[in-house]
KOLLUMTI-555594 format. One record per residue: x, y, z of N, C-alpha, C in turn; residue in one letter. Coordinates in steps of 0.001 Angstrom, whole numbers, plus 500000, padded with zeros to 6 digits. Layout:
REM residues N
XYZXYZXYZA
...
//
This chain:
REM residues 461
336772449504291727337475449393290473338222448075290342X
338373447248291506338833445883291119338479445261292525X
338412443677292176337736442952293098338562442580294545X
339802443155294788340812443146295582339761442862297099X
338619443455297288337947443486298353336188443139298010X
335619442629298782334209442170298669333588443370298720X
334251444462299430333948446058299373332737445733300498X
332838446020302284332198446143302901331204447236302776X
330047447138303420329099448133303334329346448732304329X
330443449746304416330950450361305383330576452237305537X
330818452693306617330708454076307014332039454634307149X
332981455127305489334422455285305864334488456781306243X
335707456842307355335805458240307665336206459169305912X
336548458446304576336463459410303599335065460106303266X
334172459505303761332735460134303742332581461373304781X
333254461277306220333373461567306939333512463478306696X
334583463856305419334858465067304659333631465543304049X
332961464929303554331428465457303218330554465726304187X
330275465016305074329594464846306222329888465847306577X
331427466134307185331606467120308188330879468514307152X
331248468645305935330780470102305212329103470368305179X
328444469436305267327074469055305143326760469998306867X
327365468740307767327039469168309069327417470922309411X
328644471599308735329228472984309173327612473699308320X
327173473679307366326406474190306643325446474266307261X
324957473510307874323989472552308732323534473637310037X
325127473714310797324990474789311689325882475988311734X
325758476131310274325880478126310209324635478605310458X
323753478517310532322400479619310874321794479116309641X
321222477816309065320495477149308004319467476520308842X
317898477204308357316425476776309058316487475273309479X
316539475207310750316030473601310713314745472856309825X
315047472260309034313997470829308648313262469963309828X
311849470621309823311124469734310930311264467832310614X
311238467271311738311287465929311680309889465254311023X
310332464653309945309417464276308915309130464911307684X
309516466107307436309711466595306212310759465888305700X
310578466082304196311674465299303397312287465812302689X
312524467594303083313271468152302069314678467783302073X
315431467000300855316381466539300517317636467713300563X
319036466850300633320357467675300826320778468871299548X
319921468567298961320286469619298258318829470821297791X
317913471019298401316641471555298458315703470888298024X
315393469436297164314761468975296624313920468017297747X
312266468216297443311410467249298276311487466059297793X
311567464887298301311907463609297473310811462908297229X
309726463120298248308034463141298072308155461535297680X
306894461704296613306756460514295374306266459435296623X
306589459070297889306273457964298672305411458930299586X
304058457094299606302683457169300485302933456503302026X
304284455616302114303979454904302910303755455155304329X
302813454627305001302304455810306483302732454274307412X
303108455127308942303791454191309401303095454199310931X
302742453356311903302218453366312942302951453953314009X
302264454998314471303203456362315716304437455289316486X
305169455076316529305465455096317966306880455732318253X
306986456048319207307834457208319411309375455973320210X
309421454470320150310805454088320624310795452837320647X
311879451907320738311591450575320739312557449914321789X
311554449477322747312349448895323671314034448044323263X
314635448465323832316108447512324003316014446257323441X
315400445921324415315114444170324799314990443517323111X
314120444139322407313749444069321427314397444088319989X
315452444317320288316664444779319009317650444162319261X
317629442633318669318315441578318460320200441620318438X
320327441172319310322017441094318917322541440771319892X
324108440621319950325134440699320577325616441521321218X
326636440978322326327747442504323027329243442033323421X
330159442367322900331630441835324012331140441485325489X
331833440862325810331517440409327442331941441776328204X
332978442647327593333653443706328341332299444732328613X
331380444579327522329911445489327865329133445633328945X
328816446149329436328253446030330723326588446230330263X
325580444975330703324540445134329954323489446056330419X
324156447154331355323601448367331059323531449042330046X
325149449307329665325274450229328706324960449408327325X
324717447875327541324183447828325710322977448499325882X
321962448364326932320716448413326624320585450099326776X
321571451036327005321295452020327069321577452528325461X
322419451572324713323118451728323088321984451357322532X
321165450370323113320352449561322088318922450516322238X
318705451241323065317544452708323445317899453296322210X
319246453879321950319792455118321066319642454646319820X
319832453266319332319603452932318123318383452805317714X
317529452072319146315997451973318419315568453543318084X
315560454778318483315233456075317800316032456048316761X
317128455552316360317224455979315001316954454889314162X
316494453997314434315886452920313595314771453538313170X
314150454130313807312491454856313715312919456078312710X
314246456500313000314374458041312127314720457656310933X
315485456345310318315918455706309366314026455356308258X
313725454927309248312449454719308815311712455724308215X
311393456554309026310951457585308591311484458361307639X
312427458841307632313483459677306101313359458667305339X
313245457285305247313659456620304307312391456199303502X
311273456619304202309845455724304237309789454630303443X
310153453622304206310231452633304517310442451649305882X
309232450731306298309722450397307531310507449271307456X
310820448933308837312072447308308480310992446272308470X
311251445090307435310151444083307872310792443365308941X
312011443187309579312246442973311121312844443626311426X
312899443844312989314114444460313303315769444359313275X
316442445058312921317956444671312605318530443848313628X
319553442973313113320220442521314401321934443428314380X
322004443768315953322943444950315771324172444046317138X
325331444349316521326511443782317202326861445049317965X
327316445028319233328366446074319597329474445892320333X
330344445734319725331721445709320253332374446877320761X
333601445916321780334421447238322148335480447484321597X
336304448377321071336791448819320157337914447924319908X
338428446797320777339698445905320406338492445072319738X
337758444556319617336740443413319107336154444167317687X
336072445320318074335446446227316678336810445659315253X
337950446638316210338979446332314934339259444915314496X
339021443954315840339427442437314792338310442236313598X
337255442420314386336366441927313718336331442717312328X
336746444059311848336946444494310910338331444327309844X
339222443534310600340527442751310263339871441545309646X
339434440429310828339289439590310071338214439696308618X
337131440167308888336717440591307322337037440621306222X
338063441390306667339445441920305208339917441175305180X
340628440409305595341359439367305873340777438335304698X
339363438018304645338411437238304641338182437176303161X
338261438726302854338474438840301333339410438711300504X
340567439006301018341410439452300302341985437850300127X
341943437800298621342779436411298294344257437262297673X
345339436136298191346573436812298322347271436689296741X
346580435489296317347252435580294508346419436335293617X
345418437034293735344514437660292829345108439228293447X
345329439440294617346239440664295445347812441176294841X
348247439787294473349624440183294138349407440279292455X
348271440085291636348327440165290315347390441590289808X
347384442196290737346417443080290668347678443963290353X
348383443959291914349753444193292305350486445159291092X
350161444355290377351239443623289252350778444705287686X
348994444581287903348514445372287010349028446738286841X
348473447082288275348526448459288466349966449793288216X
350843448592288667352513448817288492352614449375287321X
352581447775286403351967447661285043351414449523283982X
350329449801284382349571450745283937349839451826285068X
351111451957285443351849453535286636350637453568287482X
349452453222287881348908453629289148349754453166290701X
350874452349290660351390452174291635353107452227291314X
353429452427292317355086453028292122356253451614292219X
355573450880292739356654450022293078357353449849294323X
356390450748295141357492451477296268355685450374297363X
354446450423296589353589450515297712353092449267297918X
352637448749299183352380447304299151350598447222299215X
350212446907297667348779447252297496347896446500299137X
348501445231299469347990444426300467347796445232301662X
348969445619301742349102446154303366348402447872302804X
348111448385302041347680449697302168345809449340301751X
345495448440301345343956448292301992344109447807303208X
344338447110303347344638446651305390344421447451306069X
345320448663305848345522449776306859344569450928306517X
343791451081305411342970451749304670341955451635305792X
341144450318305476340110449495306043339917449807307878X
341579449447308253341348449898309355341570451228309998X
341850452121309463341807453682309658340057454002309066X
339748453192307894338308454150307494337197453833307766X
337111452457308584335728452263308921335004452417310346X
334201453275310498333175454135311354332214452844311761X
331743451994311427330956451203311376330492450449310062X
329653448837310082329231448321308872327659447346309026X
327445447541307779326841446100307726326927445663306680X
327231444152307445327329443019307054326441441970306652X
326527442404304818325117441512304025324870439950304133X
325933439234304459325735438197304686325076437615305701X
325511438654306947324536437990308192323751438938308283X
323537440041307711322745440547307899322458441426309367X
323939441850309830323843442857310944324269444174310720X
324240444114311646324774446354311465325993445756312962X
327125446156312560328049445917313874328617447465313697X
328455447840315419329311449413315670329979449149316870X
330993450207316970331670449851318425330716450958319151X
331474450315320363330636450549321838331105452040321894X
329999453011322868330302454185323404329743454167324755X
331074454892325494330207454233327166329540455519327175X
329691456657326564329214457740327012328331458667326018X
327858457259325405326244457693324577326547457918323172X
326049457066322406326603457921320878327029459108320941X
327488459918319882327934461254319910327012461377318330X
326934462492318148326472462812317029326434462371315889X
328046462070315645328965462000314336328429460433314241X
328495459627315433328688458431315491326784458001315069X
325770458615315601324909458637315332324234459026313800X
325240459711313424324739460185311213325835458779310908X
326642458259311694327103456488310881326324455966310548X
325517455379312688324669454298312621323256454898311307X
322673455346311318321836455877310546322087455479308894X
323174455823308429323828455432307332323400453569306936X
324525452850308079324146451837308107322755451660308522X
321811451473309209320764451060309235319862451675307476X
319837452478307159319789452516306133320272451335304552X
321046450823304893321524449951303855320721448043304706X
320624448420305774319999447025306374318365447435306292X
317942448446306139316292448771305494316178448116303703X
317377448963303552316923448730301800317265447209301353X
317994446824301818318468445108301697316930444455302107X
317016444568303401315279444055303411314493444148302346X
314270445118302065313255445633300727313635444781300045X
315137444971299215315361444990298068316338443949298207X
316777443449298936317232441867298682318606442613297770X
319609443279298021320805443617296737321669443412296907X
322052442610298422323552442322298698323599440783298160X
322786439914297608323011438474296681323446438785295260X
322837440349294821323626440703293328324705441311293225X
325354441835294439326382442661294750327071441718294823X
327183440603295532327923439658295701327978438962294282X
327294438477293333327495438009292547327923438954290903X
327986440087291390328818441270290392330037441283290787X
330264441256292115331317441256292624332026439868292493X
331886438729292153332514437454291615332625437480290599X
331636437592289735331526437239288164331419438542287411X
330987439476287738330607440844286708332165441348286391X
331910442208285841333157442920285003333887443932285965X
333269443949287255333950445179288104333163446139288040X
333230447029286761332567447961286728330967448231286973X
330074446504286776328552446835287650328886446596288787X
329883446296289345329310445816290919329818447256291853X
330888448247291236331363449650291606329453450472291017X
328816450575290133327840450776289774326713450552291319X
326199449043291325325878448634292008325733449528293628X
327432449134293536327702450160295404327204451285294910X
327656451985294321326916453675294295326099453654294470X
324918452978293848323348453338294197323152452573295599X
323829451988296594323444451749298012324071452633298787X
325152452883298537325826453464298972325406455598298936X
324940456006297819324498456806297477323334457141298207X
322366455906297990320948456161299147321337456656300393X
322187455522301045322082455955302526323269457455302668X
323823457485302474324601458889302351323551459967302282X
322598459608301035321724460794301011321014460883302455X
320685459839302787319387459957304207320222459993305118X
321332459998305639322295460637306605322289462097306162X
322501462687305137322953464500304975320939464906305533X
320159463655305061318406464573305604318538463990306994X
319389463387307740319240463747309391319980464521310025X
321422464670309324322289466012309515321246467099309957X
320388467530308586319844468513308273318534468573309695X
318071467501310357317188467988311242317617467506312438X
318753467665312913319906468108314027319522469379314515X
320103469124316100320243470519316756321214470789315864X
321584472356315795322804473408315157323997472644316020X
323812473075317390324960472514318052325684471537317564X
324345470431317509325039468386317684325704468823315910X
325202469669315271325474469226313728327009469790313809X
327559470944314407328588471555314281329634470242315121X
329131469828316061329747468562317035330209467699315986X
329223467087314948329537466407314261330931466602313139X
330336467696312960331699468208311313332563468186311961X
333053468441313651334250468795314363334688467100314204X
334116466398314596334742465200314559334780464530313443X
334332464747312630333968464195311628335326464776310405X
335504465780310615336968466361310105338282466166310828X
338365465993312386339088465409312817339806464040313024X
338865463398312110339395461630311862340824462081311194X
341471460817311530342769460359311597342734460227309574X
343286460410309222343348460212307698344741460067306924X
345749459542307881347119459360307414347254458360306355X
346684457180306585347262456411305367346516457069304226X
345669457272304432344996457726302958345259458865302164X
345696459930303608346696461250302354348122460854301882X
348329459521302546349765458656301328349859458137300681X
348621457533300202347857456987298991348166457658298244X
348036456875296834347837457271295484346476458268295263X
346904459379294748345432459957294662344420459437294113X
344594458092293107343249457706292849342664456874293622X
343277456382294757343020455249295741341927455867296454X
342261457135296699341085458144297640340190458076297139X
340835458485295600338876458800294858337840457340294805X
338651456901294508337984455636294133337076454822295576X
337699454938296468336958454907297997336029455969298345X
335985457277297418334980457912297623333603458117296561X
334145457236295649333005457644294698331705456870295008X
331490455614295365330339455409295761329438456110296519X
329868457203297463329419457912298511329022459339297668X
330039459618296944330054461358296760329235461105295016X
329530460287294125329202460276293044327709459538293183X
327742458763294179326589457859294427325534458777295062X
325785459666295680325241461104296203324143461649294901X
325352462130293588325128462940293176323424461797292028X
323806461096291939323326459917291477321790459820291967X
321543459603292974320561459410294039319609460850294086X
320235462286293632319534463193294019319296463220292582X
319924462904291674318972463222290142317621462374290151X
317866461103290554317194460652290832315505460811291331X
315778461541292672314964462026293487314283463162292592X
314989464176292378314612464987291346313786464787290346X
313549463563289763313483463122288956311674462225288979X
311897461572290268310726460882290646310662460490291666X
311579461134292569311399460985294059311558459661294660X
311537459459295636311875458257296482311748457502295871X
310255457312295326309375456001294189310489455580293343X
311118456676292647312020456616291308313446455298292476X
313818456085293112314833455363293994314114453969294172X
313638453656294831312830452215295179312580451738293768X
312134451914292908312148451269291354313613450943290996X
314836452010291197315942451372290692316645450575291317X
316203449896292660316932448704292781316183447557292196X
315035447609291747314770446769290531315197446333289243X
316145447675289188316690447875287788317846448286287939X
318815447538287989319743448498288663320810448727287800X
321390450286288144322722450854286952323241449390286741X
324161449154285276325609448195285457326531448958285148X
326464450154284852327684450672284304328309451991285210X
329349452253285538329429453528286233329322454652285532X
329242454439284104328633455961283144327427456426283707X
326691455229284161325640455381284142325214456619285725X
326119455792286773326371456598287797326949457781287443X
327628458689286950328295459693286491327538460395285783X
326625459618285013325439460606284058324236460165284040X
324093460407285682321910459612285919321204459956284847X
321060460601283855320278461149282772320372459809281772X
321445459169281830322222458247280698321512456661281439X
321262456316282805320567455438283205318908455565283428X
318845456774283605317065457405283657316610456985282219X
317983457173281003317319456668279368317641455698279484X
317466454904280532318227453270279829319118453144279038X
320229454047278996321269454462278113322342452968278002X
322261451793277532323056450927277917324351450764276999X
325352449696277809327076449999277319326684449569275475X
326908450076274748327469449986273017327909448043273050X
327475447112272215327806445844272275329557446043271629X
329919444945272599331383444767271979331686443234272122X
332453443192271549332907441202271783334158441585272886X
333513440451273885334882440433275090336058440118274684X
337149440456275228338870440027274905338729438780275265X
339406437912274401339700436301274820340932435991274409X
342016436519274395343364436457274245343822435343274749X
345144434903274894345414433354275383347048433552274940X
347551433151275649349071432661275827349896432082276319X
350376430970275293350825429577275811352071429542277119X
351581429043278225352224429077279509352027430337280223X
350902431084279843350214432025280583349084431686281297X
348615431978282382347439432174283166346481433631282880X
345000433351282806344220434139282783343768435041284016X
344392436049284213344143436963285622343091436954285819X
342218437720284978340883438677284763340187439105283602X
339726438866283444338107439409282294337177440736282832X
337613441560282516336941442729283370336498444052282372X
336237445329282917336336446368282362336745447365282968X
337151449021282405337958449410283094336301450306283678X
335436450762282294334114451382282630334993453113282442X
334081453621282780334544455446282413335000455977283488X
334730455035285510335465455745286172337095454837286320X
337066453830285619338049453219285675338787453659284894X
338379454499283852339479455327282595340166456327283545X
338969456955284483339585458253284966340507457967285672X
339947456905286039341724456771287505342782456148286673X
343051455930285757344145455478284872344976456746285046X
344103458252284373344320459146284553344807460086285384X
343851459701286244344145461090287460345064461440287680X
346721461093287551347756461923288271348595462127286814X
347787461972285384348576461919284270347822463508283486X
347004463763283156346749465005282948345478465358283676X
345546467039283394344496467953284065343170467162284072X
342734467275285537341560467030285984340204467269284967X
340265468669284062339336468836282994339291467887281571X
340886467332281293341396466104280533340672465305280967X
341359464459282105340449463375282265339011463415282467X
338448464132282951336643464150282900336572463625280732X
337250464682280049336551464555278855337284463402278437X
338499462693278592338591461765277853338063460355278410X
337424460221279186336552459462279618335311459607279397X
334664460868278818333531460862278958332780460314277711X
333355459640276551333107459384275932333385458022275562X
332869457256276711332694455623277026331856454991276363X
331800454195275642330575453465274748330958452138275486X
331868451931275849332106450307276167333329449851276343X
333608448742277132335360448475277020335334447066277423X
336140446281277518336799444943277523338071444630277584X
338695444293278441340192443640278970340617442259279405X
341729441412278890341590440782279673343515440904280283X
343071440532281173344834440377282020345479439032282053X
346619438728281792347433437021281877348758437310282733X
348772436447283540350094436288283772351191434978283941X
352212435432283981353152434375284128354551434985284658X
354678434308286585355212434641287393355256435836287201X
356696436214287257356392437831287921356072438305286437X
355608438554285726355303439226284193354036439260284895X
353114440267283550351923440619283558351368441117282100X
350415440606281359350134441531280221348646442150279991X
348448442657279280347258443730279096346762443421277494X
345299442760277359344876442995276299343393444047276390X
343474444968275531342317445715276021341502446244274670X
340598446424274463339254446674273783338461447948274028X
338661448836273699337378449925273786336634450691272551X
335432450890272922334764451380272139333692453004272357X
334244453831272034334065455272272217332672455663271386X
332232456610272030331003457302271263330614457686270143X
332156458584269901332439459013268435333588459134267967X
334428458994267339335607459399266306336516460164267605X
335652460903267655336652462108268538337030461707269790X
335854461274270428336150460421271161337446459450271748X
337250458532270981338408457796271245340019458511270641X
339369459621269759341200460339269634341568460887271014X
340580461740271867340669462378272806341074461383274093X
340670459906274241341284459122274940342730458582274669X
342639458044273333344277457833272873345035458248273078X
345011460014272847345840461261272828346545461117274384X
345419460827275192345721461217276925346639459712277222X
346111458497276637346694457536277369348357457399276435X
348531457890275226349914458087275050350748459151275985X
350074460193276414350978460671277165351272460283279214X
349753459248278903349895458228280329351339457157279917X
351076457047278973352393455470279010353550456087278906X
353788457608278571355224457811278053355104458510279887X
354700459095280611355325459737281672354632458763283143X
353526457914282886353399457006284460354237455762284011X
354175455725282776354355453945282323355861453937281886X
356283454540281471358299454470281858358070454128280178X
357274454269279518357678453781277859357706455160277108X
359128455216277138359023457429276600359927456764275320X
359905455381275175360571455581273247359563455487272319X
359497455848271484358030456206270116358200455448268970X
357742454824268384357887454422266999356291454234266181X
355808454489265037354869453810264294355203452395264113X
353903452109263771353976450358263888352589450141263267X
352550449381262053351569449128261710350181449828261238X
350503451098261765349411452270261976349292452126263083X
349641451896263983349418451665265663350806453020265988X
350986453201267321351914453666267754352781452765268446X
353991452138268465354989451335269776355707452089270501X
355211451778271951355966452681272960356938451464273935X
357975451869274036358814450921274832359583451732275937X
360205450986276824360924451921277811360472451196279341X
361462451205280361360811451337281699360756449946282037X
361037448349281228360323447524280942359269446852280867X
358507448356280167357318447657279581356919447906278020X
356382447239277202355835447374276046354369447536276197X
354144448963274776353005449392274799352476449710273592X
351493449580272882350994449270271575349416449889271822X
349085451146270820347852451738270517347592451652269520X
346396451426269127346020451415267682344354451783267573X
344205452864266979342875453197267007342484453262265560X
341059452761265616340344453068264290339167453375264335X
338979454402263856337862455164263903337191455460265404X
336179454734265861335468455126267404336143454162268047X
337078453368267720337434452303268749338913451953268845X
339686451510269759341091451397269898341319449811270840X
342654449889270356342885448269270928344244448756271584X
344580448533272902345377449278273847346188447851274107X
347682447757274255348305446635274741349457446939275806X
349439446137276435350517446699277711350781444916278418X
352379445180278541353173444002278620354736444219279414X
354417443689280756355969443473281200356968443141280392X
356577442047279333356952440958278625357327441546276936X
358227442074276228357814442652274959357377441418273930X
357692440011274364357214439174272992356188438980273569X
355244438809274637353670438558274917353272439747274279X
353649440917274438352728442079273893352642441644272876X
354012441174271710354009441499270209352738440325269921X
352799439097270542351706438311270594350374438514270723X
350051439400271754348908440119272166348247440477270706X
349156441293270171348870442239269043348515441693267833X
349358440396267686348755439777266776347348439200266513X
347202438491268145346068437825268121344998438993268258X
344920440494268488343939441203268444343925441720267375X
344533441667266273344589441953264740345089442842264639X
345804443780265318346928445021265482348207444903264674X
//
C-alpha cells in the first residue's frame, strides 16, 4: 500500500497462520495427495499444463550454485544443498515448470541471515520518503502518533521473514539448519523456490521493480499478489502431499512463531502484510478454476494493475480495467510534491479498518472505479489532494458516508459545517473537506487549514 519498502519476496511468518491451518487440516485424517497429482488447496485440479519433465529422482549438491557463512561446515551445506535439490524437483513438479538453471541458493547462519535481512531493509527504506509517509498516515488516523512507522517495519521485517528471494541477484537465501530442514522450514524453501521458477519463466521482478518506482502503488501491491499468491498456492499442494505427521510438525511451528511486534501493530499493518499471500491465494485459485495452471502462466503476461482486480478475479478474468480519470496535479507555492499515487480498493479498506464494521468497509470499497491522490509537503505539515471515482451514485455515497465518520473519530476533525455543497470538518489539527457529485468525490485533508482551503480551490471544490 505504499512504497516505504521494495517489498522483499519474502516467506513472512504472517503466512505462517495459514500455513499452520492448511498443515492441521492436512493432518486431521485428510487422504494423502499422491506425489504428482495436482489436486489444488482447495479441491480443484489445476491440470490445463502438458509439460513432461525428465525422471530424475535428485540433484547432486555440488551442482546447486551458491554460497555458505564460513561458520558452515561444508558438510552440512552439502547435506542442505541434498534437501533443497528434492525440493527443487518438487517445486518443479507442482509447479510444472522446470528451472531453465539451477537456482543459486545462499545459506547463512542465523547472525548472517538477520544482517543480511537488515541490511536489505535498510537498503530500501529511504528515510525522507519514511518520515512523509510518517506524516500521511498520522494525517488520515492510520497511525497514532505514538508509533515509529521506521522502526516498526524494521522490526516487522525482522520478526517476519522465514526466508527470501532476492530478484535482483537472483538467489533464494535461507538460514542454516544443522539438524536438517524441518518441515515448516521446508513448505518456506518451496515457497521461495517457487517465485525463483516463475521469475525465470516470466522475467516479473524488472516490472515489480519498476511499479514499485513509478506505478501508483496500487499495481505493484496487484503485481505481488499474483507472485506471491502462486507460490503460496504450490506450498498449501506440498503441505497437502506430506506425511500427516511432518504436516502436523509443521502447523506446530508454524503457529508458534514469535508474532509480537505485529499483534502491536495497527490492525491494518497486519492485513496489509497479509494480503498478497491470503488474497493473492484466493486470486490464483479462481484462476486455476478457471483455466488451470495455463490460465496462471498467461497472467504473468498480462498482469492485474489494480488490486480490485485481485479482490474480484472475475473483474481481471473480464479485463475489467480502472474507469479513466485525470491524475491530481495540485501544486503549492513553497510546497514539495510527496507522491502521485492511488489509494486502489484495498487501500480504501485500510483507511477503514479500525473505523467501521468489517461488512462497511468490504462495501464501501467495493465500489472502486478509480482514484488519484497527490500528497505535498512542507516541513512538518502534510496535505492531501484526492480524486475518486465510484461505480455508481451509490457508490460513492456509501464511501463518503464511511470516510466522514473516518475523519470525525480517527482524524480528530469532529467539528461539521456545509461548505459549498461540500462538507468542512475541522478539529485535532487537521482540515478536512468532502465533496461529492454524483459517482465521484474530491476528498481533502491538511495539517495546514490554508493549504487545504487552497487545495480546494484548485480542485474546483
Amino acid at each position: 500500500m505504499n512504497r516505504t519498502l521494495r517489498r522483499l519476496l519474502v516467506a513472512l511468518t504472517i503466512a505462517a497462520l495459514a500455513v499452520g491451518a492448511a498443515a492441521c487440516d492436512r493432518g486431521s485424517g485428510s487422504t494423502s495427495t499422491a506425489p504428482g497429482a495436482t489436486t489444488g488447496p482447495d479441491g480443484t485440479n489445476p491440470g490445463a499444463t502438458t509439460t513432461t519433465f525428465e525422471t530424475i529422482t535428485s540433484i547432486p549438491p555440488n551442482q546447486i550454485p551458491g554460497t555458505h557463512s564460513d561458520s558452515i561446515s561444508e558438510e552440512l551445506d552439502s547435506e542442505m544443498r541434498a534437501e533443497i535439490g528434492l525440493l527443487i524437483l518438487a517445486a518443479e513438479e507442482s509447479r510444472a515448470l522446470p528451472f531453465l538453471e539451477i537456482p543459486t541458493v545462499t545459506i547463512l547462519d542465523l547472525v548472517e541471515f538477520q544482517a543480511r535481512v537488515a541490511a536489505d531493509v535498510a537498503e530500501d527504506l529511504d528515510s525522507t520518503y519514511l518520515a512523509n509517509n510518517q506524516k500521511l498516515f498520522e494525517l488520515m488516523g492510520m497511525l497514532d502518533g505514538q508509533t515509529d512507522l521506521g522502526e516498526l517495519l524494521v522490526d516487522l521485517y525482522a520478526e517476519q521473514v522465514l526466508g527470501f528471494y532476492d530478484g535482483a541477484t537472483k538467489e533464494i537465501v535461507v538460514p542454516a539448519a544443522e539438524d536438517g530442514f524441518s518441515a515448516y522450514q521446508r513448505i518456506t524453501i518451496v515457497h521461495e523456490l517457487v517465485h525463483a521458477l516463475t521469475d525465470q519463466h516470466f522475467d516479473f521482478d524488472p516490472e515489480f521493480e519498476r511499479r514499485s518506482d513509478e506505478g501508483n502503488i496500487d499495481d505493484a501491491s496487484a503485481l505481488l499478489a499474483l507472485v506471491e499468491g502462486d507460490a503460496t498456492y504450490q506450498q498449501f499442494l506440498y503441505i497437502q502431499n506430506m506425511d500427516p505427521a511432518e504436516a502436523v510438525e509443521a502447523a506446530l511451528e508454524a503457529l508458534s512463531s514469535d508474532t509480537t511486534t505485529l499483534d502491536n501493530a495497527p490492525t491494518w499493518v497486519g492485513l496489509d502484510l497479509a494480503f498478497p499471500y491470503e488474497q493473492g491465494l484466493v486470486f490464483i485459485r479462481e484462476l486455476i478454476a478457471d483455466g488451470g495452471l495455463k490460465e496462471v502462466d498467461e497472467t504473468y503476461q498480462d498482469m492485474p494493475t489494480t488490486t480490485e482486480q485481485i479482490l474480484n478475479p472475475r473483474k481481471y478474468i473480464r479485463r475489467e480495467d480502472p474507469e479513466p480519470l485525470e491524475a491530481v496535479s495540485v501544486t503549492l507555492p513553497g510546497w514539495e510534491v510527496h507522491e502521485d499515487a492511488a489509494w486502489g480498493e484495498w487501500g480504501v479498506r485500510m483507511i477503514l479498518t479500525d473505523t467501521v464494521s468489517p461488512g462497511m468497509v468490504t462495501q464501501a470499497a467495493a465500489g472502486w472505479g478509480n482514484d488519484s491522490y497527490r500528497t505535498l509537503v512542507n516541513g512538518d505539515d502534510i496535505a492531501m489532494a484526492w480524486s475518486y471515482l465510484a461505480e455508481t451514485d451509490e457508490d460513492a455515497e456509501d464511501l463518503v458516508n464511511a470516510l466522514i465518520v473516518h475523519a470525525r473519530e480517527r482524524m480528530g476533525a469532529t467539528s461539521s459545517q456545509e461548505s459549498g455543497g461540500g462538507l468542512l470538518l475541522r478539529g485535532g489539527g487537521v482540515y478536512v473537506f468532502i465533496d461529492r457529485m454524483d459517482d465521484r468525490f474530491v476528498f481533502i485533508a491538511s495539517t495546514d487549514s490554508d493549504a487545504g482551503a487552497a487545495l480546494r480551490t484548485q480542485m474546483g471544490v
